[in-house]
C-alpha positions in Angstrom: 13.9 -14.2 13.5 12.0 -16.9 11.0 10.6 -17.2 7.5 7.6 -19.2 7.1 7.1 -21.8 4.5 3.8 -22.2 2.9 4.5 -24.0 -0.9 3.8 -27.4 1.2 0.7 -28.4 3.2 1.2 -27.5 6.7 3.7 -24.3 6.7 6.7 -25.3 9.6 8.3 -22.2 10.7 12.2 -22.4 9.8 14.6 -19.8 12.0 17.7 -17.8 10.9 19.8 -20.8 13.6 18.7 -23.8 12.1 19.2 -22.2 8.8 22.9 -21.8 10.1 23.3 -25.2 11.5 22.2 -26.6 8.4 24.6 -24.8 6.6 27.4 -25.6 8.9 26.8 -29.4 8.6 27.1 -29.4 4.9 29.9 -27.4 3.7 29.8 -27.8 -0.2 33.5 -26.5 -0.4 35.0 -28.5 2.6 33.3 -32.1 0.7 35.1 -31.1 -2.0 38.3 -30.4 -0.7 38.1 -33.6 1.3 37.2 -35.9 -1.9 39.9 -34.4 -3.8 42.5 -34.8 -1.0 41.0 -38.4 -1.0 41.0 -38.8 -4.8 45.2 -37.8 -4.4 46.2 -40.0 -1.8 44.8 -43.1 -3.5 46.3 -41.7 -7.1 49.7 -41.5 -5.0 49.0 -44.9 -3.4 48.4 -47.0 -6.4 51.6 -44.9 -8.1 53.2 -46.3 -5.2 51.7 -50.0 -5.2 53.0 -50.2 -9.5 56.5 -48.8 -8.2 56.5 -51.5 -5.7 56.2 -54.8 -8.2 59.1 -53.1 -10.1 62.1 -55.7 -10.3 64.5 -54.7 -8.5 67.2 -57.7 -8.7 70.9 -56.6 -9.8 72.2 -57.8 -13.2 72.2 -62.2 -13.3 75.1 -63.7 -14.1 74.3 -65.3 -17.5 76.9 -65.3 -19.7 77.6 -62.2 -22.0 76.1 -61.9 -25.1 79.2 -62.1 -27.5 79.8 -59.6 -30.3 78.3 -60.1 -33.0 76.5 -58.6 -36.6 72.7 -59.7 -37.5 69.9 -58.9 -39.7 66.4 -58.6 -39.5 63.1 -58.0 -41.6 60.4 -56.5 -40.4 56.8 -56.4 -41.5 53.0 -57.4 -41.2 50.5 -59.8 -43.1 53.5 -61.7 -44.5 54.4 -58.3 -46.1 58.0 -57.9 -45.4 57.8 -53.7 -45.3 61.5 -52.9 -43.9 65.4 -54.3 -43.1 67.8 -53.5 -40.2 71.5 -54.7 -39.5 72.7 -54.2 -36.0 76.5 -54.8 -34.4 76.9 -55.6 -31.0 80.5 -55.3 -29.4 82.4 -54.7 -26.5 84.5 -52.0 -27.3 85.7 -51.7 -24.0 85.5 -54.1 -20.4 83.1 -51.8 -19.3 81.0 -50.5 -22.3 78.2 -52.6 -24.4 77.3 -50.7 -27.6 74.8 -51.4 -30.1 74.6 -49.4 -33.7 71.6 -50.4 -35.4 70.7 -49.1 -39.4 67.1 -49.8 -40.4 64.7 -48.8 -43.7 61.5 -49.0 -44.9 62.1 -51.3 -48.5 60.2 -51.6 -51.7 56.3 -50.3 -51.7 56.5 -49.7 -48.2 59.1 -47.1 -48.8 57.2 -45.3 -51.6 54.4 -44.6 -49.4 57.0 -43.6 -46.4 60.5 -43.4 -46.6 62.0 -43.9 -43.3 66.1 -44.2 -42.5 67.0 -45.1 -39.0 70.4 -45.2 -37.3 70.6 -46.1 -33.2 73.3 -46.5 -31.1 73.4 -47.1 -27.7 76.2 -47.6 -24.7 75.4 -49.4 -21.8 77.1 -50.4 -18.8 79.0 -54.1 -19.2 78.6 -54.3 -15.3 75.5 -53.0 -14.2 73.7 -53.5 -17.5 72.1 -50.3 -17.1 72.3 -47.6 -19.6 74.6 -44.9 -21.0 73.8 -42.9 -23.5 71.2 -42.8 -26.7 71.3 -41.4 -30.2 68.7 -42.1 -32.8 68.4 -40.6 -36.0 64.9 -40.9 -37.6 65.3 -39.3 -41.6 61.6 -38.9 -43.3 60.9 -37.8 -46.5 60.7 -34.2 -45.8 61.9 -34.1 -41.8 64.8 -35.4 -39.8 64.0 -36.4 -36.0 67.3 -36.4 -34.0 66.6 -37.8 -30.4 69.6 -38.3 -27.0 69.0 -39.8 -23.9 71.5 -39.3 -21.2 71.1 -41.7 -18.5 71.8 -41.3 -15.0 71.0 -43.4 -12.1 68.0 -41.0 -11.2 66.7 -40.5 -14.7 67.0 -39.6 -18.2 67.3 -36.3 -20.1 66.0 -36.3 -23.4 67.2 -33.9 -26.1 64.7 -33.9 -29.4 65.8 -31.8 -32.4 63.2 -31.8 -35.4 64.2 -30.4 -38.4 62.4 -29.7 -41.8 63.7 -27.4 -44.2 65.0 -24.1 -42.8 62.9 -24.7 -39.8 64.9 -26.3 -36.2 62.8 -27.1 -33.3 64.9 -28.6 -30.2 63.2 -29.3 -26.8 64.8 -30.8 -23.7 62.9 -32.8 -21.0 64.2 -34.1 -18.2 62.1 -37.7 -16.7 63.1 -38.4 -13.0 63.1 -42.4 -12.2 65.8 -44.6 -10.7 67.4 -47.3 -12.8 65.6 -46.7 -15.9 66.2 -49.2 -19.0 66.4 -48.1 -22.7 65.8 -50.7 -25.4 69.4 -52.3 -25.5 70.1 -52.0 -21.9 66.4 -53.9 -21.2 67.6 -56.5 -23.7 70.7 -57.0 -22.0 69.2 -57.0 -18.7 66.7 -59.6 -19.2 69.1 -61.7 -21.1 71.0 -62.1 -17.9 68.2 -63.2 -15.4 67.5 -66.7 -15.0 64.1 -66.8 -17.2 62.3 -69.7 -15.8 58.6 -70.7 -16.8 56.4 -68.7 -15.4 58.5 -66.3 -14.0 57.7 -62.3 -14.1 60.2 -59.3 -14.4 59.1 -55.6 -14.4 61.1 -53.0 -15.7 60.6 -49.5 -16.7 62.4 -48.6 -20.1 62.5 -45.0 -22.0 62.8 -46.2 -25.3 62.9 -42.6 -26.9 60.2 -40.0 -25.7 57.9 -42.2 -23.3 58.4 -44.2 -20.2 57.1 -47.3 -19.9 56.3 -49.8 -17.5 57.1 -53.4 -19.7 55.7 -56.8 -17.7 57.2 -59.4 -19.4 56.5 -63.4 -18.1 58.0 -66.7 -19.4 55.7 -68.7 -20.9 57.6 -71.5 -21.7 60.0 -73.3 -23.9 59.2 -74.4 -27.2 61.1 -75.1 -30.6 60.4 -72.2 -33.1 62.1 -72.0 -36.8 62.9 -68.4 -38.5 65.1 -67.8 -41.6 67.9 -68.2 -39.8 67.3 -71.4 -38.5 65.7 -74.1 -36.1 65.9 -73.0 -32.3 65.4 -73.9 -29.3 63.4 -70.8 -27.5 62.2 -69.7 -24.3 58.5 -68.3 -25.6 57.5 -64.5 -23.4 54.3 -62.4 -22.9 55.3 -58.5 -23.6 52.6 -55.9 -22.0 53.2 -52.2 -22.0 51.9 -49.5 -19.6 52.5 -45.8 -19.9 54.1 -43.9 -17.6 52.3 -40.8 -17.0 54.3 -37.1 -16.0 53.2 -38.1 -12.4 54.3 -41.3 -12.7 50.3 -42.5 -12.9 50.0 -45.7 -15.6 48.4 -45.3 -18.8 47.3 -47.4 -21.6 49.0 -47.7 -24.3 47.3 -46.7 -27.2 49.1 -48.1 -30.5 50.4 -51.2 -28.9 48.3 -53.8 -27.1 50.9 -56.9 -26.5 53.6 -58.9 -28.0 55.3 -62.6 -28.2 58.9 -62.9 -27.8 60.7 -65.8 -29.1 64.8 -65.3 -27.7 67.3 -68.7 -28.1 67.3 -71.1 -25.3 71.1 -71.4 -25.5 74.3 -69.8 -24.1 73.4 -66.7 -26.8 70.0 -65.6 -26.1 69.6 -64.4 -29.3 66.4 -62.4 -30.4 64.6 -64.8 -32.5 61.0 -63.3 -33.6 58.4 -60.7 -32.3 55.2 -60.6 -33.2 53.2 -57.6 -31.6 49.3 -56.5 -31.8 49.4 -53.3 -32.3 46.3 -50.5 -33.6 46.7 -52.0 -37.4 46.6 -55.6 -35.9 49.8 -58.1 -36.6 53.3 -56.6 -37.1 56.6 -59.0 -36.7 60.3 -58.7 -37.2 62.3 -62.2 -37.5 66.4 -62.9 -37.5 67.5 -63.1 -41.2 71.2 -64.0 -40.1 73.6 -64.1 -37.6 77.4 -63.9 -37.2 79.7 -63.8 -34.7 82.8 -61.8 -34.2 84.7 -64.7 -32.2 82.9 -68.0 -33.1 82.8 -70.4 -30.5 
C-alpha cells in the first residue's frame, strides 16, 4: 500500500511502512516525557547542590551573649518611622529567650498603626530553636503567628483575625536544623567570624524559609547612638525557599549590611537593607546589661 505525493516536482511514492517507521522514530509523547524526566532530575540536583553549601558546623564556643535590655529605632531616608525594646535572658541553663515590643511612631503610625510583640526560646546548647510567638496588631486586624521547632522542621500555626471574622491555618515545613531570627542571631554570634569567611543557614523567620548567605567583610569602626564600636562589617543575601525546596528570589528584599560589636558581646549594632522602597535601617539606641561586667 502507498500514497503518492504530487504538491512537489517529481512525485516520490511514500508506503504505509515507512510511514510507520517514521512515526516510530519520533514519538512526540515519549520526547516529552524524557525532557520532563530530564527537566526533574536537574531541578532535584541543583536542590541538592544549594542543600549541600548549607553550614553545617555545631554551635562555636564564643562566649554567651549576656542578659541584657536594648532599644532600637528603625526607619528609612533619615526618617525614624518606628521603636522596639527587646530583653534577652537566660531564664534557665538550658533556655535563651528573647521578648521583643516594637511600634510604628509619629506620622508613620497615622498612615499604619502597627504593634508587635515576639518572643522566642531557643536552646542554650545547641543554639537551635524552640518555640515562636509573634503578635502583629493592625489597625483593623490582629495576625497571631507560632512556630514549633523540631529537629526535622517547623510547624506554623497563623490565626488572622478582624472583627468577628477568625481564620487559622496550619502548615507544617520539613527541613533539618532550621534557624528562626533569634536562634540565627545566636548561632552566628558563636562562630568564629573571620574576614572573608561564609556561613549558610536556612531560617523561618515567620511564614517563609529562607536560605540567608551571610560573609564577613571585614572589621571597621562604625559609631550609632549608642556609641563608638569596634565592628565586624557582613554581607546579608536572601533566597527563598520554595514548597519543593527549589530557591527563589526574593522579591521585597534584595541585600543588607550588618554591623555586630567586635568584642566579647557581639552586639547588633546597625542594619541597613535594600529592599523594593530602596534604603531601610534600624540602629542600637541603648544598651544595658543585667550583670555588668
Amino acid at each position: 500500500m502507498y500514497f503518492l505525493r504530487t504538491e512537489e516536482p517529481g512525485a516520490h511514492v511514500v508506503t504505509i511502512r515507512e510511514q510507520q517507521r517514521a512515526v516510530k522514530m519520533f514519538r512526540p509523547n515519549k520526547f516529552l516525557t524524557q525532557c520532563i524526566l530530564l527537566f526533574a532530575f536537574c531541578a532535584r540536583s541543583l536542590a541538592a547542590n544549594w542543600q549541600a553549601t548549607v553550614t553545617r558546623e555545631p554551635a562555636g564556643n564564643f562566649p554567651e551573649l549576656r542578659p541584657l535590655r536594648a532599644s532600637y529605632h528603625f526607619g528609612w531616608s533619615g526618617l525614624t518611622a518606628a521603636t522596639a525594646e527587646v530583653h534577652f535572658t537566660k531564664p534557665s541553663k538550658d533556655i535563651f529567650q528573647f521578648d521583643g515590643t516594637g511600634r510604628t511612631i509619629g506620622l508613620v503610625r497615622v498612615l499604619w498603626k502597627l504593634d508587635v510583640d515576639h518572643r522566642a526560646a531557643a536552646s542554650a546548647e545547641t543554639l537551635h530553636p524552640i518555640e515562636t510567638q509573634q503578635t502583629e496588631s493592625y489597625r483593623w486586624k490582629k495576625i497571631v503567628t507560632h512556630l514549633a521547632f523540631t529537629s526535622n522542621g517547623v510547624t506554623r500555626t497563623r490565626t488572622e483575625s478582624q472583627g468577628s471574622t477568625v481564620d487559622t491555618k496550619t502548615r507544617p515545613f520539613s527541613f533539618p536544623d532550621l534557624f528562626d531570627l533569634h536562634s540565627a542571631a545566636l548561632y552566628l554570634r558563636s562562630q568564629p567570624l573571620r574576614d572573608r569567611s561564609v556561613y549558610r543557614v536556612v531560617v523561618y523567620p515567620a511564614t517563609n524559609a529562607y536560605l540567608a548567605t551571610i560573609t564577613v567583610i571585614g572589621r571597621e569602626k562604625i559609631s550609632v547612638h549608642a556609641g563608638a564600636y569596634n565592628a565586624i562589617k557582613l554581607d546579608l543575601q536572601l533566597k527563598r525557599v520554595g514548597n519543593h525546596l527549589e530557591l527563589e528570589p526574593h522579591r521585597k528584599f534584595r541585600r543588607a549590611t550588618i554591623w555586630v560589636s567586635d568584642d566579647a558581646d557581639r552586639l547588633l549594632l546597625r542594619i541597613e537593607a535594600q529592599i523594593f522602597v530602596g534604603t531601610v535601617w534600624a540602629e542600637l539606641q541603648s544598651v544595658h546589661f543585667d550583670n555588668p561586667k
